[in-house]
C-alpha positions, -999 to +999 in steps of 0.1 A: -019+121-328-037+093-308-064+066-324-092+077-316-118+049-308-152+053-303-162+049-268-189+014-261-218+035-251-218+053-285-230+039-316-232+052-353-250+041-384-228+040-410-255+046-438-269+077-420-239+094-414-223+092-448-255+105-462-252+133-435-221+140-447-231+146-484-253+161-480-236+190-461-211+191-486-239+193-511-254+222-489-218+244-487-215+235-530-181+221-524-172+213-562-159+183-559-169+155-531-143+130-522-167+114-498-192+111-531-171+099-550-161+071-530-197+061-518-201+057-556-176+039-564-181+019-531-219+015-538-215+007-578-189-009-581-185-044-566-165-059-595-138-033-595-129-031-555-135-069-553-107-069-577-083-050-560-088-067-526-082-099-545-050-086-554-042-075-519-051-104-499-036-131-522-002-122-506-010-117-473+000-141-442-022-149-415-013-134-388+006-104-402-009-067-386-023-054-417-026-012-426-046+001-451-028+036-459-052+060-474-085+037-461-108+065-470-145+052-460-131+014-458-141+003-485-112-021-494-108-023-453-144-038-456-136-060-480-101-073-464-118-077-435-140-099-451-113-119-469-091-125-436-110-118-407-087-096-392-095-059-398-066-037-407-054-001-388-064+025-411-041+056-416-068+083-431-058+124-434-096+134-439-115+138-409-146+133-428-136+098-439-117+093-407-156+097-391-167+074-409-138+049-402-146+049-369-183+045-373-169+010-386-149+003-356-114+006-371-090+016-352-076+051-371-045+074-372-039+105-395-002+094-399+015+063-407+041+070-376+016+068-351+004+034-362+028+011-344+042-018-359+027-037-387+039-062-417+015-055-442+005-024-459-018-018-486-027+016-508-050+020-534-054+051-553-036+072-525-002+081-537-013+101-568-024+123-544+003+131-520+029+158-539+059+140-523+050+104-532+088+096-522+088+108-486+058+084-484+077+052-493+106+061-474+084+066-445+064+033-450+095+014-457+115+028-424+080+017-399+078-014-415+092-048-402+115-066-418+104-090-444+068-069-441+053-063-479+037-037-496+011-037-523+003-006-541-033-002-567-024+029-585-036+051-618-008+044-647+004+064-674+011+100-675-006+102-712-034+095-693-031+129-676-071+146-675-088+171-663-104+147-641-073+139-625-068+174-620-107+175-606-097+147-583-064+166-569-043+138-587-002+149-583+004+121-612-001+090-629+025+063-621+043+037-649+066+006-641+095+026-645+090+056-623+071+037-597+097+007-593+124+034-588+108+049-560+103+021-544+137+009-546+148+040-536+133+033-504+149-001-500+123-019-512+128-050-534+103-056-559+085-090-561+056-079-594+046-051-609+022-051-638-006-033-656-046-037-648-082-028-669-068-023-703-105-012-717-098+009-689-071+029-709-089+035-739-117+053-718-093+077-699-079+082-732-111+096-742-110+119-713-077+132-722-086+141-752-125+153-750-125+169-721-143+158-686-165+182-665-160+183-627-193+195-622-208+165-634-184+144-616-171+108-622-204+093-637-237+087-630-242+055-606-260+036-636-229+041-656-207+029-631-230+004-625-229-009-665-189-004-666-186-029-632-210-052-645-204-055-687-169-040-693-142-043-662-150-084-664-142-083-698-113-062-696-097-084-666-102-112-688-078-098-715-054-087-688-053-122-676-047-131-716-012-106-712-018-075-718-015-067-682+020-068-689+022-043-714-005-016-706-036-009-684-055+020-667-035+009-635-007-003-622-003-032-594+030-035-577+041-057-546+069-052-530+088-065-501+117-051-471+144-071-470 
């Protein structure tokens, strides 16, 4: 399939149509929104995806031709952006996200083999999704240019394992060892891998064990709000102590093709 770009005499306001778009999916009582979910999480939390882009960008070389693979509505594409002033090629399956990609000007594929060439890739939260995770990396690993890196933001520990992974379509949650042998199953040579929000943990934890309702969804936007603002700072600041190394509600892996 071709990028589709959207054409100079057309414009769309990002704001409108994402609100267009839940609420349809509000209207047909589709059970679980991904699109909601991710305007939450986009919306509430500034601390959390600030993090991750942090931990993207810090490798990344000026110049390179950056992907974000699973860009959903671009909210670490935003944020990259941002960082680097260059704005990434976004690979995106949904159509419903992919509308709202292009709303944002990004140029937009629904496969990584149609992207063209590129250096840099960057996932987060994507792989748990895809059933053959494995296929993914080989394919990532075979279109990417040599010396080009990959950074990978996933959900850790299969303990961790909820209903609202399930709710979420989650496939699985990832830990070093299962996710570094993937990787170097497709060729890739590892460069660091390590935990991330150890309060984090204790919460899904909680979920595991007490249950989680998929009708309510993730949270309410004022508790996401309170866990961006009061908790993830402190729990990044006891990662940064060490524990990162040892456990975390996600895992952060860069890797490299050599």
């Amino acid at each position: 399939m071709r990028a589709v770009n959207l054409p100079a005499n057309v414009q769309y306001d990002c704001e409108k149509l994402i609100s267009r778009i839940v609420a349809l999916q509000t209207e047909e009582k589709i059970s679980y929104s991904g699109v909601e979910e991710l305007v939450a999480i986009d919306k509430s939390m500034p601390r959390y995806n600030s993090f991750i882009a942090n931990a993207i960008t810090r490798y990344f070389t000026p110049g390179s031709k950056p992907i974000d693979f699973g860009a959903g509505i671009g909210t670490l594409s935003d944020l990259f952006a941002d960082r680097t002033a260059i704005k990434p090629t976004c690979v995106e399956v949904d159509p419903t996200c992919r509308q709202v990609l292009l709303s944002k000007g990004y140029r937009t594929f629904d496969t990584i083999s149609e992207a063209g060439e590129f250096d840099f890739v960057f996932s987060s939260n994507v792989l748990e999704h895809i059933e053959n995770d494995q296929e993914v990396l080989n394919a990532i690993f075979n279109r990417l240019e040599r010396s080009g890196r990959i950074v990978l933001y996933l959900p850790a520990f299969q303990v961790l394992f909820s209903e609202l992974d399930r709710s979420v379509g989650h496939y699985r949650r990832y830990d070093k060892k299962s996710l570094v042998k993937k990787l170097k199953n497709a060729g890739f040579e590892i460069e660091e891998v390590s935990y991330a929000d150890c309060i984090g943990f204790f919460i899904s934890l909680f979920f595991r064990f007490f249950g989680y309702s998929a009708e309510k969804g993730l949270a309410s936007s004022s508790r996401l709000e309170m866990y961006d603002k009061f908790v993830f700072p402190v729990s990044n600041m006891l990662d940064t102590l060490g524990i990162r190394y040892v456990f975390g509600k996600n895992i952060y892996v860069r890797a490299k093709k050599v």
